[in-house]
Backbone as JSON, one array per atom type, in Angstrom:
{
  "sequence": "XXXXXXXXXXXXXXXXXXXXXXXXXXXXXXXXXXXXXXXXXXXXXXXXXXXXXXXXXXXXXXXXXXXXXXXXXXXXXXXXXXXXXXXXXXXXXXXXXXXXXXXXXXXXXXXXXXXXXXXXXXXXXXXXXXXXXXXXXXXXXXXXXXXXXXXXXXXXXXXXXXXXXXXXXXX",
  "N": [[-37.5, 31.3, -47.66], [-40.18, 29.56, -46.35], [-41.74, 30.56, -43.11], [-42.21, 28.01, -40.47], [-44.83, 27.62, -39.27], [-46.94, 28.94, -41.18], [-46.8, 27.19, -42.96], [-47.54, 24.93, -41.78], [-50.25, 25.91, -41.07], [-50.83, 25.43, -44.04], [-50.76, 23.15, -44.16], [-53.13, 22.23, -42.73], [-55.09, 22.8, -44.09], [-55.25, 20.84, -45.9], [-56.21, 19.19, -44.17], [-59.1, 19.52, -43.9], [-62.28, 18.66, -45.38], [-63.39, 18.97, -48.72], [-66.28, 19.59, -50.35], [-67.1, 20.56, -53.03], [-66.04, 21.7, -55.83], [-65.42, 24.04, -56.58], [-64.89, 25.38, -54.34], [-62.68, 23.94, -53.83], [-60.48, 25.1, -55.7], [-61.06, 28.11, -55.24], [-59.44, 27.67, -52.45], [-57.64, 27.06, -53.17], [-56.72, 29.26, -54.64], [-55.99, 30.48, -52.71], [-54.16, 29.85, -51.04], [-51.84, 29.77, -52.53], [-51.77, 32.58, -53.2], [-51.2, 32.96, -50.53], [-48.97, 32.0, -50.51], [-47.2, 33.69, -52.47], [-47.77, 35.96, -51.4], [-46.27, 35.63, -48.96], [-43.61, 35.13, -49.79], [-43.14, 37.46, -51.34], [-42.72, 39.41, -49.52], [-40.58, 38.67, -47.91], [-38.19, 38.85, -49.4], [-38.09, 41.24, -50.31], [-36.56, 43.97, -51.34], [-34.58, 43.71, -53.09], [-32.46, 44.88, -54.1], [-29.62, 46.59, -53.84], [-29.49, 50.2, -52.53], [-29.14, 52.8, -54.46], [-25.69, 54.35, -55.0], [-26.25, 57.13, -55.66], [-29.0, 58.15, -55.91], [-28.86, 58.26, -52.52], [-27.17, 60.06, -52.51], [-28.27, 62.49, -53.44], [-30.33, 62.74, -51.71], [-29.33, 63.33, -49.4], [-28.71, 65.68, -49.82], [-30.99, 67.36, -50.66], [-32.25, 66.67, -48.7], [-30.59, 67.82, -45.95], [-30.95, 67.67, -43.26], [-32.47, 65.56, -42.08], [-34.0, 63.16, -40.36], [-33.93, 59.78, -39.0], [-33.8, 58.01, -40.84], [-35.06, 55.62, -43.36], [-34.39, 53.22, -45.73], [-35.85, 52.05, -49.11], [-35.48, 49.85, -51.24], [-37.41, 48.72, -54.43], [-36.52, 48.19, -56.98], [-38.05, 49.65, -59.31], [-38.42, 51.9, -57.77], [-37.02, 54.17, -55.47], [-37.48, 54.52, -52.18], [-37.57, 56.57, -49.35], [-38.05, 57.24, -46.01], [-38.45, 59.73, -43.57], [-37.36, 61.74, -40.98], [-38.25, 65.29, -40.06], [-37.82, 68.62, -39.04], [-39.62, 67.63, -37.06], [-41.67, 66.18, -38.27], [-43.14, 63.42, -40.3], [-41.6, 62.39, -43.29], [-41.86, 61.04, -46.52], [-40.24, 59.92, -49.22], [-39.65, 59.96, -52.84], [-37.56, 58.45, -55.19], [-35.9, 58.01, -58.4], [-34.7, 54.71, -59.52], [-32.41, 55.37, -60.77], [-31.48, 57.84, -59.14], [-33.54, 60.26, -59.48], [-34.92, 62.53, -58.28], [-38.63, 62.35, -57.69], [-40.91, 63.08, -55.8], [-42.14, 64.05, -52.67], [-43.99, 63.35, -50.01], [-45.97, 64.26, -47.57], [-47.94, 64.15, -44.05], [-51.4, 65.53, -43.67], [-53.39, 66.81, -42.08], [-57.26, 67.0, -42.66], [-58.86, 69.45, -42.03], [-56.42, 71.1, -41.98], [-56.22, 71.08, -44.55], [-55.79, 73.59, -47.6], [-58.33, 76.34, -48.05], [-59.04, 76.46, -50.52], [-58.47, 74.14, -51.76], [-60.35, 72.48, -50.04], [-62.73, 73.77, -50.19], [-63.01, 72.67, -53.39], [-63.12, 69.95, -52.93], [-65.48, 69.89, -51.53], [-67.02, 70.48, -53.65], [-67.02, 68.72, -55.3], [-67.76, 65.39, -56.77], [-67.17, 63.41, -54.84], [-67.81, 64.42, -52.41], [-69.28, 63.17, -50.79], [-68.67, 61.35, -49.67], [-66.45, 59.64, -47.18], [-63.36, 60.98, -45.99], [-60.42, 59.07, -45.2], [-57.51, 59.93, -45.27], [-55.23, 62.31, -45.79], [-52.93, 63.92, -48.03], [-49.92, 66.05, -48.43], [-48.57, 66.5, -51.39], [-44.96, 67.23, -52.63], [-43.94, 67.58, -55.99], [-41.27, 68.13, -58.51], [-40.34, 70.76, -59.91], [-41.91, 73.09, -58.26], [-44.32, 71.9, -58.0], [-46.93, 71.39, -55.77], [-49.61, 69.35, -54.96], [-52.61, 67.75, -53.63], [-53.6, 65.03, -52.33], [-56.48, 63.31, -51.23], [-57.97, 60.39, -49.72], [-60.78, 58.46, -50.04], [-63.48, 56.97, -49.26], [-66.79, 54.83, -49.93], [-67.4, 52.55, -49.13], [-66.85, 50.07, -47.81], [-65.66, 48.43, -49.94], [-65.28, 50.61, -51.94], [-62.9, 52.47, -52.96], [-61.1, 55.58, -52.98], [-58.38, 57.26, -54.44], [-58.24, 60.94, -54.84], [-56.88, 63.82, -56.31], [-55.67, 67.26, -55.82], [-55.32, 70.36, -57.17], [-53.05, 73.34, -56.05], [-55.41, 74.93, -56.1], [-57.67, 73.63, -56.25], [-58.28, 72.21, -57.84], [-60.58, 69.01, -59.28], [-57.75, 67.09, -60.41], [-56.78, 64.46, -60.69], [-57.9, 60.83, -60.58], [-57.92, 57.59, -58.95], [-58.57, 54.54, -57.97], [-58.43, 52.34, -55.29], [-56.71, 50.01, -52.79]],
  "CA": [[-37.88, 30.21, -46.79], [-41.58, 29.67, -45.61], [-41.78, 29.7, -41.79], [-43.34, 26.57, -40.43], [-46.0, 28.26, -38.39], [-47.68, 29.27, -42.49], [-46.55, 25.77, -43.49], [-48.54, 24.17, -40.81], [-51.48, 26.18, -41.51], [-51.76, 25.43, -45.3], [-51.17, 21.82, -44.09], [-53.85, 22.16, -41.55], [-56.18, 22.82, -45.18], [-55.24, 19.46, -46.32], [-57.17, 17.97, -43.77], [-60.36, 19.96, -44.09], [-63.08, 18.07, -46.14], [-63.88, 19.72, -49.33], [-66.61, 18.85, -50.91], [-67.44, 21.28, -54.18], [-64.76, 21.78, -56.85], [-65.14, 25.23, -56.45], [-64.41, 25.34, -53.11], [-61.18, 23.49, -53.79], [-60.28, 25.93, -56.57], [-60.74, 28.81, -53.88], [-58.7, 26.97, -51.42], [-56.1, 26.46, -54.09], [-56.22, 30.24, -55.63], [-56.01, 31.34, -51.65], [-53.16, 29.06, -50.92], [-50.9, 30.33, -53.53], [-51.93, 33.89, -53.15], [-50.61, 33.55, -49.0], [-47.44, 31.63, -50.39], [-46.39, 34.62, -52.94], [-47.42, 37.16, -50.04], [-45.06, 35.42, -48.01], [-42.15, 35.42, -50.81], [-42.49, 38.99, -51.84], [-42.61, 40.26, -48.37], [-39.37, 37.9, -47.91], [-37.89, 39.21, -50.16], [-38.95, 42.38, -50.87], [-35.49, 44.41, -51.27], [-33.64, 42.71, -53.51], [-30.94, 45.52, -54.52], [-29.03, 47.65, -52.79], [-30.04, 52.07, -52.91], [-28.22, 53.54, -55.19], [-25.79, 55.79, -54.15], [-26.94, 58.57, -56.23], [-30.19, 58.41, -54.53], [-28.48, 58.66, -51.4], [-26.1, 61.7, -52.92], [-29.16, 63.59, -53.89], [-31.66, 63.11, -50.34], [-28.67, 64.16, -48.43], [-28.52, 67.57, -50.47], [-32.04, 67.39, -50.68], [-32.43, 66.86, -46.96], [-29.51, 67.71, -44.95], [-31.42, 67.36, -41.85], [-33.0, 64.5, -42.44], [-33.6, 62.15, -39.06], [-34.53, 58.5, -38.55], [-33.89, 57.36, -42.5], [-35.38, 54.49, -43.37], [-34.48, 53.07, -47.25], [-36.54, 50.76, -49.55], [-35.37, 49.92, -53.38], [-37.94, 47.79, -55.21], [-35.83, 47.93, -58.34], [-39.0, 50.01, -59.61], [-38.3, 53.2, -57.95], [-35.96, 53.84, -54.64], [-38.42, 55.14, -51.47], [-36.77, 56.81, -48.39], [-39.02, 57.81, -45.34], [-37.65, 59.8, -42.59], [-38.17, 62.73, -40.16], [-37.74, 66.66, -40.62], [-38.78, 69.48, -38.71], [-40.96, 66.89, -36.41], [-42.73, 65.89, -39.58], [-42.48, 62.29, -41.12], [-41.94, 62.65, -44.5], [-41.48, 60.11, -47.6], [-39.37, 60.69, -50.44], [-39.21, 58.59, -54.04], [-36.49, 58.98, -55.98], [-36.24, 56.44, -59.8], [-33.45, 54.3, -59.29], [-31.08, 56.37, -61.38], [-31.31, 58.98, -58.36], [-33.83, 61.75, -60.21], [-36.24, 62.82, -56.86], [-40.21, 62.56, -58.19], [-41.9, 63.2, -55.12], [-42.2, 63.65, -51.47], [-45.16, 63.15, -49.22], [-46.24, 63.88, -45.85], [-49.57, 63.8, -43.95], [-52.18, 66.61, -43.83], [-54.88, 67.0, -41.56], [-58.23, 67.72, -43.51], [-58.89, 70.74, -41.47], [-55.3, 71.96, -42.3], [-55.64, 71.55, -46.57], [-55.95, 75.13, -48.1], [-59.28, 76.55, -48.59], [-59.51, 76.16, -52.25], [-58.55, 72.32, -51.4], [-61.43, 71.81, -49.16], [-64.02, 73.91, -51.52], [-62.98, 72.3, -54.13], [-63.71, 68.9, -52.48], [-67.12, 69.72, -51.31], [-67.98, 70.37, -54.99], [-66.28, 67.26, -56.44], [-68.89, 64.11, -56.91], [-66.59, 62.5, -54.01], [-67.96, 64.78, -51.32], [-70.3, 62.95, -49.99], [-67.82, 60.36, -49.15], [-65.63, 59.71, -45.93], [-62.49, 61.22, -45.86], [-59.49, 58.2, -44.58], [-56.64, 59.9, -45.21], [-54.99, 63.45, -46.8], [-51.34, 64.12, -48.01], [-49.6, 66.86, -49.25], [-47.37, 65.87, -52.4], [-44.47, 67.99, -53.43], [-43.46, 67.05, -56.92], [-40.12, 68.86, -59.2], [-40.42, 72.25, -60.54], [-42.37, 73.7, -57.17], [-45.61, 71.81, -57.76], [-48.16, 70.92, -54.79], [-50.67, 68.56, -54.59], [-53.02, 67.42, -52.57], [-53.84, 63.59, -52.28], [-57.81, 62.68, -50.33], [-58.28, 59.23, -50.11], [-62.21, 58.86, -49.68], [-64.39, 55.8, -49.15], [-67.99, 54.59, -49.67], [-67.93, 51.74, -48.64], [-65.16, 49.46, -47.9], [-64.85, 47.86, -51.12], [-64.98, 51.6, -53.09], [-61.92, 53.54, -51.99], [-60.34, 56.46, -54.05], [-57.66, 58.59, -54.17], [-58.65, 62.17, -55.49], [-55.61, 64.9, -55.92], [-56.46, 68.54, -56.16], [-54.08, 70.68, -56.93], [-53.42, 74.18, -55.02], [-56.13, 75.5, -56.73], [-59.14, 73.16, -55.48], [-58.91, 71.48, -59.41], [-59.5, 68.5, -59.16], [-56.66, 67.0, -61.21], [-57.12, 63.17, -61.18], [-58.33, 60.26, -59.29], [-57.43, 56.3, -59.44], [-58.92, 52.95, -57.22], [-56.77, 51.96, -54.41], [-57.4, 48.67, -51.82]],
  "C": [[-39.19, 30.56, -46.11], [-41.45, 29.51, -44.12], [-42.71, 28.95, -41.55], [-44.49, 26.7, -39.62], [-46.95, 28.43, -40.03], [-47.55, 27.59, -43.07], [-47.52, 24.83, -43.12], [-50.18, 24.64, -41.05], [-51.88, 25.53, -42.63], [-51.77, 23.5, -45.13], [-52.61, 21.26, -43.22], [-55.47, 22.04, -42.65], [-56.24, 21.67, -45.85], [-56.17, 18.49, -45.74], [-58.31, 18.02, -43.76], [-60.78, 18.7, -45.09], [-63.83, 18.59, -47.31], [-64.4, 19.61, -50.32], [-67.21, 19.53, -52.11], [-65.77, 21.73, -54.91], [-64.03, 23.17, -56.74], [-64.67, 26.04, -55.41], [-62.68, 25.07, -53.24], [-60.4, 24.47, -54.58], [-59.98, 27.33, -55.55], [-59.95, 28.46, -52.98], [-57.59, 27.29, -51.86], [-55.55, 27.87, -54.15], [-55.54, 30.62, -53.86], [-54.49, 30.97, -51.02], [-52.05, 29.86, -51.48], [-50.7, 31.49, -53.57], [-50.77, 34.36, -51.45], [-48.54, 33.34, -49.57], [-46.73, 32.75, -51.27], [-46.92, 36.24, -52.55], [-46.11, 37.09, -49.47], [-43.81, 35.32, -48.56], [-42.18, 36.49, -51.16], [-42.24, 39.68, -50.51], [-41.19, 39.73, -47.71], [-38.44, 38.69, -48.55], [-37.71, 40.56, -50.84], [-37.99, 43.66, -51.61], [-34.58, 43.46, -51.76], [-32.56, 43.14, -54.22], [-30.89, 46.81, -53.55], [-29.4, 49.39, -52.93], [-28.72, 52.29, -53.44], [-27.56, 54.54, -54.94], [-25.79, 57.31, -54.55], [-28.01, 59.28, -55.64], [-29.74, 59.14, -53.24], [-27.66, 60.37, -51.39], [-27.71, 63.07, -52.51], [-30.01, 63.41, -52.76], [-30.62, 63.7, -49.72], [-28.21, 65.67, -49.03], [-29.44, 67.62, -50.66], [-32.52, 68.15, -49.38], [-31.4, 66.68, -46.09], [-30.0, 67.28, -43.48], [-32.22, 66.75, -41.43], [-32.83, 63.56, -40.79], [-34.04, 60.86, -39.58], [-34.8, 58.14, -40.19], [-33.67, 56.27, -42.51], [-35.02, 53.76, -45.21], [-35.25, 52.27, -47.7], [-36.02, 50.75, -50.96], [-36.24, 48.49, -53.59], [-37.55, 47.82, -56.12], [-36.8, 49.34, -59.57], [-38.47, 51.67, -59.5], [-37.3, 53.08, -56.08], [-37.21, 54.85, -53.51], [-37.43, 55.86, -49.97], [-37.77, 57.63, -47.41], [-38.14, 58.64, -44.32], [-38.4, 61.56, -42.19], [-37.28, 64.49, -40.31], [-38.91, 67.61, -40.51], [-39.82, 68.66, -37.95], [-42.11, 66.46, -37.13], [-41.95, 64.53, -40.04], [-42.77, 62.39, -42.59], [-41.17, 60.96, -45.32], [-41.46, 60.91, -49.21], [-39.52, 59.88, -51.82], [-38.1, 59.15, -55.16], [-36.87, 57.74, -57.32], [-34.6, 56.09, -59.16], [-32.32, 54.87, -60.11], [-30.81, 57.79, -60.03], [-32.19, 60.68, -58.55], [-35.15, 61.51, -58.62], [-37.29, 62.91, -57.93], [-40.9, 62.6, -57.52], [-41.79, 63.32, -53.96], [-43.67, 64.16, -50.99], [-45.39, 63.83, -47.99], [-48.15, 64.17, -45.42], [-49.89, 65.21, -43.66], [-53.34, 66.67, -43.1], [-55.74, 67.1, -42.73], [-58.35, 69.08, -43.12], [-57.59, 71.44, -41.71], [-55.37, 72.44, -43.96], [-56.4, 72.63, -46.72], [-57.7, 74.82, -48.28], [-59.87, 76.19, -49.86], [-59.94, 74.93, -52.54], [-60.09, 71.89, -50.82], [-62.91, 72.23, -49.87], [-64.07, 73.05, -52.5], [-63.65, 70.57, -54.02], [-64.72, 68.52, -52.46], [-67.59, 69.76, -52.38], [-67.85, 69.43, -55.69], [-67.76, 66.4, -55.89], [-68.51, 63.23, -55.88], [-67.33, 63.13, -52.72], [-68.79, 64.15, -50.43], [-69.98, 61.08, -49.46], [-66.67, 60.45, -47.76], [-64.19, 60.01, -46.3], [-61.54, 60.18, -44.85], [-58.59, 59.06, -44.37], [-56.21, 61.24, -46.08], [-53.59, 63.76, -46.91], [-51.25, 65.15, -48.73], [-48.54, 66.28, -50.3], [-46.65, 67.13, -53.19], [-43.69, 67.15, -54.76], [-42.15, 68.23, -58.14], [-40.83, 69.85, -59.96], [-41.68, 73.28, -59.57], [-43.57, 73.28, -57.15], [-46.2, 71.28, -56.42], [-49.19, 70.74, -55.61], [-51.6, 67.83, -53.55], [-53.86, 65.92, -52.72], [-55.36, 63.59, -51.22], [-58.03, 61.22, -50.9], [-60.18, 59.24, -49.29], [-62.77, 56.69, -50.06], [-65.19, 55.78, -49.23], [-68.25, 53.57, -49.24], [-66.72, 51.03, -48.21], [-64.75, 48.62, -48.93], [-64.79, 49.45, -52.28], [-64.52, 52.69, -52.24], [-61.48, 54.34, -53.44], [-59.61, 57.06, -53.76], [-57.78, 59.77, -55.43], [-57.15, 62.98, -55.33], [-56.35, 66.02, -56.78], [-54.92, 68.64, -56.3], [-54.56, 72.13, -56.02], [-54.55, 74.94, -55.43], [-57.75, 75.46, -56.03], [-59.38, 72.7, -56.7], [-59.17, 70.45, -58.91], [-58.79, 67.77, -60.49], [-57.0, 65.43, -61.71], [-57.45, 62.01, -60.41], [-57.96, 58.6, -59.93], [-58.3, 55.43, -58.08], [-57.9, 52.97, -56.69], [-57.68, 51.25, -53.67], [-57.43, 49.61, -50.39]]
}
């Protein structure tokens, strides 16, 4: 269900005057884009956590505080606190753990990490954001999200080494 506060808005575009095709076209794509914002975010949780998942964080993390769940059907997410640290967990919806997160100062990531940085082709980009990522069979990683501008964002991952490993586009 749309609330009528978004309803009212896109009716509020009806009355505008719009006089290029392309305009209307924009209007239209922008329209449609808010209304299946506002249905996936509705929506967003549309099966229950598996309780395998749940088996395996609580032997994972016995001492786990303030657990929060999410299942997108996709993969099963669980955020929560440990040791005064907020961490995030992902499990696949069958219950197999593939990852947990938490945040990283820059000034905290290992030496190697931060050499390794300055020599990468990214260095001469703004540092947003840095995570540590533990992933199954004892690996660390290290996640830098870096900006040049505000439409060219990246996330870089080193590993403990200062490699780096691989990098992808992110909004």
């Amino acid at each position: 269900m749309i609330p009528s506060k978004y309803l009212a808005l896109f009716l509020q575009l009806d009355v505008l005057i719009i006089k290029h095709k392309r305009m209307k076209r924009i209007c239209f794509s922008l329209i449609v884009t808010g209304l299946l914002f506002i249905s996936t975010a509705a929506f967003s949780q549309v099966t229950k956590v598996p309780q395998i998942a749940k088996d395996n964080f609580a032997k994972q993390y016995p001492k786990a505080e303030n657990v929060d769940w999410d299942n997108d059907v996709v993969h099963v997410t669980v955020q929560f606190d440990q040791a005064g640290e907020r961490l995030t967990a992902e499990y696949s919806n069958k219950g197999i753990w593939k990852s947990t997160q938490k945040d990283i100062a820059y000034e905290k990531l290992p030496t190697a990490v931060v050499d390794g940085f300055k020599k990468s082709k990214y260095a001469d980009r703004e540092v947003t954001d840095t995570k540590m990522i533990y992933y199954p069979a004892d690996v660390i990683q290290y996640r830098v999200k870096v900006e040049k501008n505000d439409i060219e964002k990246k996330y870089v991952w080193f590993d403990e080494n200062g490699r780096l490993i691989r990098e992808s586009i992110t909004l």
